[in-house]
C-alpha positions in Angstrom: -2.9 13.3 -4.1 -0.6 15.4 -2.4 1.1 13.1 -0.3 2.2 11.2 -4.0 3.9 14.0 -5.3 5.7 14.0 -2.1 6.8 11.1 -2.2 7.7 11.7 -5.6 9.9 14.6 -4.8 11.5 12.7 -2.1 12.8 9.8 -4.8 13.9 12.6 -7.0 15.8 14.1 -3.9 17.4 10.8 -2.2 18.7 9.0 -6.3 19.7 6.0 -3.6 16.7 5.7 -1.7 14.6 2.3 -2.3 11.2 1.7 -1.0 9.0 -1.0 -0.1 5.2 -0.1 -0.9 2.3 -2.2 0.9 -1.1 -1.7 -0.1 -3.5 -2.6 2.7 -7.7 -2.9 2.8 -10.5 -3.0 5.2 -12.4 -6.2 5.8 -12.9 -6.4 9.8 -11.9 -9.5 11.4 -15.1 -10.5 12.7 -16.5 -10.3 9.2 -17.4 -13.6 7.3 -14.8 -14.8 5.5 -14.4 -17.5 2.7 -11.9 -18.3 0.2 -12.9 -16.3 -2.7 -13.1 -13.6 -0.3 -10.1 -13.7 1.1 -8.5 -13.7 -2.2 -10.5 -10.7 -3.4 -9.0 -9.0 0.1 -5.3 -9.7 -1.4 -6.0 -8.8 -5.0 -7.6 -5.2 -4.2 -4.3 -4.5 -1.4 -2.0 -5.5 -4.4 -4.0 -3.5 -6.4 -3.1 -0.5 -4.0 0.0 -0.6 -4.1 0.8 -1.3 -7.9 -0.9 1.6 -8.1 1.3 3.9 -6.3 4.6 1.9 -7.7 2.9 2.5 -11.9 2.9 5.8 -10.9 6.2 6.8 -9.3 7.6 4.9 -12.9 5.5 6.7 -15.2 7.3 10.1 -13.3 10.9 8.5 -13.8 11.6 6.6 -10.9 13.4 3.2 -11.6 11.2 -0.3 -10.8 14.8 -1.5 -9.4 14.7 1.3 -6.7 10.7 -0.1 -5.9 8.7 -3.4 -4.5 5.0 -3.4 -3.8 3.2 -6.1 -1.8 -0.4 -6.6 -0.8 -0.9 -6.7 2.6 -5.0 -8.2 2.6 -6.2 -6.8 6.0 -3.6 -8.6 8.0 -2.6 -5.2 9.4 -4.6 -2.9 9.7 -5.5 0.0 11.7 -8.3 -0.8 13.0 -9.1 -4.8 12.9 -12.9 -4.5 14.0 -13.6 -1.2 12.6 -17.2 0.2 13.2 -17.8 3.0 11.4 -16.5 4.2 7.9 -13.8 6.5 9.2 -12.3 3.5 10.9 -13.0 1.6 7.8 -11.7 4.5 5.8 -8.2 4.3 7.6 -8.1 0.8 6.8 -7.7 1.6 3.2 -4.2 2.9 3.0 -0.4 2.4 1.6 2.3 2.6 3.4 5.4 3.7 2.2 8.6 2.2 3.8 12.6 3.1 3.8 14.7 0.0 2.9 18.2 -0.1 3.2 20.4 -1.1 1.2 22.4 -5.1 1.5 
């Protein structure tokens, strides 16, 4: 994808810059839910963003600089989606600027 070289670049650019990455998933909250489910929902957002962290590593950038969480579909763009392009915005990472303490 584009938008990971991007953000590749942009680590190579800024050596200080640390990022938080949250992977996020569609499951609408007026779906049926159980716990098996639920876990499945936090998994596959983990899943997401592990993904994106693997590979900013694998092009040189240094895990200490990087977190990744799953987010399940506590946030998510559109919380009863109802259609796939809603659903499809749902499944997303986000990519966020920390500072450093």
């Amino acid at each position: 994808s584009p938008d990971l070289y991007k953000l590749l670049a942009l680590m190579q650019r800024n050596k200080s810059a640390i990022i938080e990455i949250q992977g996020h998933m569609n499951y609408p909250l007026d779906w049926p839910k159980s716990p098996e489910q639920a876990a499945y929902n936090l998994e596959l957002s983990f899943k997401r963003a592990k993904a994106i962290n693997d590979f900013l590593i694998k092009s040189g950038v240094d895990q200490n600089r990087l977190t990744y969480k799953g987010m399940s579909n506590f946030r998510m763009v559109h919380p009863y989606a109802s259609d796939l392009y809603q659903q499809n915005q749902n499944k997303r990472v986000e990519v966020y600027l920390l500072k450093k303490v």
